[in-house]
VOBA-1610 file (N, C-alpha, C; in pm, whole numbers, padded with zeros to 5 digits, always signed):
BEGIN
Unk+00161-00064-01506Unk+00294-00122-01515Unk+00302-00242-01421Unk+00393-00352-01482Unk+00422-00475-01346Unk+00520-00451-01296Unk+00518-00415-01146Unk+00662-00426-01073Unk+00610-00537-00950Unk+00742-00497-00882Unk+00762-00608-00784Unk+00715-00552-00691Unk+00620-00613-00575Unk+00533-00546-00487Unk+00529-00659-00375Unk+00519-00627-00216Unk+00512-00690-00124Unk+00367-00609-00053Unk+00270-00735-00025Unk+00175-00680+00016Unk+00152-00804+00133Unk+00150-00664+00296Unk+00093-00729+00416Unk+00036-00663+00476Unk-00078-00773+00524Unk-00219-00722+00607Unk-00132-00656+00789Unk-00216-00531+00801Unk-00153-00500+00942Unk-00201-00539+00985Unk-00162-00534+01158Unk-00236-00645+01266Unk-00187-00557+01422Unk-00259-00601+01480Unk-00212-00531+01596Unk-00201-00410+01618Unk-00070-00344+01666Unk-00042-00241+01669Unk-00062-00137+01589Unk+00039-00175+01450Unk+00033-00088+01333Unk-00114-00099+01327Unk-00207-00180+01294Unk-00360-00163+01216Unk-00371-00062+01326Unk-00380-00025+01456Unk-00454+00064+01551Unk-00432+00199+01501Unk-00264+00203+01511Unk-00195+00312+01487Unk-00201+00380+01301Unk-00221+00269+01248Unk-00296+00332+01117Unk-00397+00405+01065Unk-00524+00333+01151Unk-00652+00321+01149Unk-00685+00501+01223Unk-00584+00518+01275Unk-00621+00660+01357Unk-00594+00771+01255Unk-00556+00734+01151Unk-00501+00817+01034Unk-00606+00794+00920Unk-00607+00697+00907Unk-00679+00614+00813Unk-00799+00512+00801Unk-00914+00527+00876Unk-00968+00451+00948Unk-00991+00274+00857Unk-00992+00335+00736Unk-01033+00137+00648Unk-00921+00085+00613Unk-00782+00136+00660Unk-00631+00126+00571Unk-00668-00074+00632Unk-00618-00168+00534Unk-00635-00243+00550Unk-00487-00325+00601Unk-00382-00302+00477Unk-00258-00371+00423Unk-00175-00238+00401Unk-00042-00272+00428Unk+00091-00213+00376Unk+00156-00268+00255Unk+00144-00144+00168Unk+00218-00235+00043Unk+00340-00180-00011Unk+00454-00273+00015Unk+00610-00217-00078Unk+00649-00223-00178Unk+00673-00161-00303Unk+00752-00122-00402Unk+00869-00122-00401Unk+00913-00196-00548Unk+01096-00149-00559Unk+01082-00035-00711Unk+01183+00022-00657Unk+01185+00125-00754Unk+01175+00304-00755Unk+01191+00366-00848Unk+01129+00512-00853Unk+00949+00522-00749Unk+00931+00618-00712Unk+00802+00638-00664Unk+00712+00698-00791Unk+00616+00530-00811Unk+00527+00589-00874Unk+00401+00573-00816Unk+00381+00568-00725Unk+00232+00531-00661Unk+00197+00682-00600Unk+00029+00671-00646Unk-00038+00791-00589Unk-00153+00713-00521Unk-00221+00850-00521Unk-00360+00798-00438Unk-00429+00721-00538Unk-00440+00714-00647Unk-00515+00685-00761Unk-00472+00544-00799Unk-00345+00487-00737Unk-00281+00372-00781Unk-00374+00251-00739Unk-00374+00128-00841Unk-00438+00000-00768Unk-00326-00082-00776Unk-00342-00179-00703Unk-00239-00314-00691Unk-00302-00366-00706Unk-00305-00483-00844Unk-00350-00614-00857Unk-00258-00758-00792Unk-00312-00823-00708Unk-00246-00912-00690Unk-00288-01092-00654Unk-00300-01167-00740Unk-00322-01277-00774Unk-00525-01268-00749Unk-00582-01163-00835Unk-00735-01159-00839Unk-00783-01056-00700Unk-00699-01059-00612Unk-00712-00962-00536Unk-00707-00772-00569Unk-00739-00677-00531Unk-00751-00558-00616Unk-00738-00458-00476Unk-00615-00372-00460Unk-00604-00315-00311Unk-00582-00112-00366Unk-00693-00088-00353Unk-00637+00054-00357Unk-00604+00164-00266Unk-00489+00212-00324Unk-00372+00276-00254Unk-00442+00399-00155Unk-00410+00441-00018Unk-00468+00545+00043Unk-00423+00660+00012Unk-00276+00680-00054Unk-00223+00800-00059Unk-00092+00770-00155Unk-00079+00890-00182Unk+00100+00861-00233Unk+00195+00821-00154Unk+00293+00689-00259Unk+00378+00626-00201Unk+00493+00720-00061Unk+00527+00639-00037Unk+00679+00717+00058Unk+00829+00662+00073Unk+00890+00729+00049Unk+01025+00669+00024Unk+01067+00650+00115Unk+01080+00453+00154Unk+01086+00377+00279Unk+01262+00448+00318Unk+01368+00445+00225Unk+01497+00416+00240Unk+01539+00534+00224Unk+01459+00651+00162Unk+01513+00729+00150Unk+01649+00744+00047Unk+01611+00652-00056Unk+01719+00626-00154Unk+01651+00565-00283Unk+01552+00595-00314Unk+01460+00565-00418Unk+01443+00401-00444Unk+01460+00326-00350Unk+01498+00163-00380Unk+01341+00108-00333Unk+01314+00165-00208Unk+01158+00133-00162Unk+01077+00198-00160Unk+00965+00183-00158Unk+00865+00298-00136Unk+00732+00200-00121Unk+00671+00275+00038Unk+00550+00237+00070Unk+00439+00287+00072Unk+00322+00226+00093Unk+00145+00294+00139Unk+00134+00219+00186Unk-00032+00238+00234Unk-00107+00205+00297Unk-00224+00210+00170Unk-00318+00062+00253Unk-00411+00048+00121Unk-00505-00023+00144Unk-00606-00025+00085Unk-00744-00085+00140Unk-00765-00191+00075Unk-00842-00310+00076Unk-00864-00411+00015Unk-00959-00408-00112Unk-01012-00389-00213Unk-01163-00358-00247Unk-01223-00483-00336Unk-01338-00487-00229Unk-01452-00621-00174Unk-01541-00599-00287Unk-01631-00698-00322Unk-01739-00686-00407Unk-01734-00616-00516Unk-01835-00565-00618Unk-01886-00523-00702Unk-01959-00428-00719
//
């Protein structure tokens, strides 16, 4: 499906504090909408290809956002 998606690389802090959970989590990526993201989900985004670490989470707690965590995937 195409939805609307915000995808940013962590840095700093969050990457540390991720990475202790998740050690390759690369990027945080947001969704509008119902939660449909699982572990199985990819984000395509302009030739770039980021797959999802886990099922989404409902940022707002009101079904409007929903985030992961997600890895970049390199090569072939």
């Amino acid at each position: 499906a195409e939805v609307w998606a915000s995808i940013e690389p962590l840095s700093g802090r969050e990457l540390y504090s991720a990475q202790q959970t998740v050690p390759q989590v690369t990027h945080a990526v947001t969704t509008r909408g119902p939660n449909r993201l699982t572990a199985n989900s990819r984000i395509i985004f302009r030739g770039r290809v980021f797959q999802l670490l886990g099922a989404g989470r409902d940022k707002d707690e009101r079904g409007i956002l929903v985030d992961a965590l997600a890895v970049e995937v390199t090569g072939g």
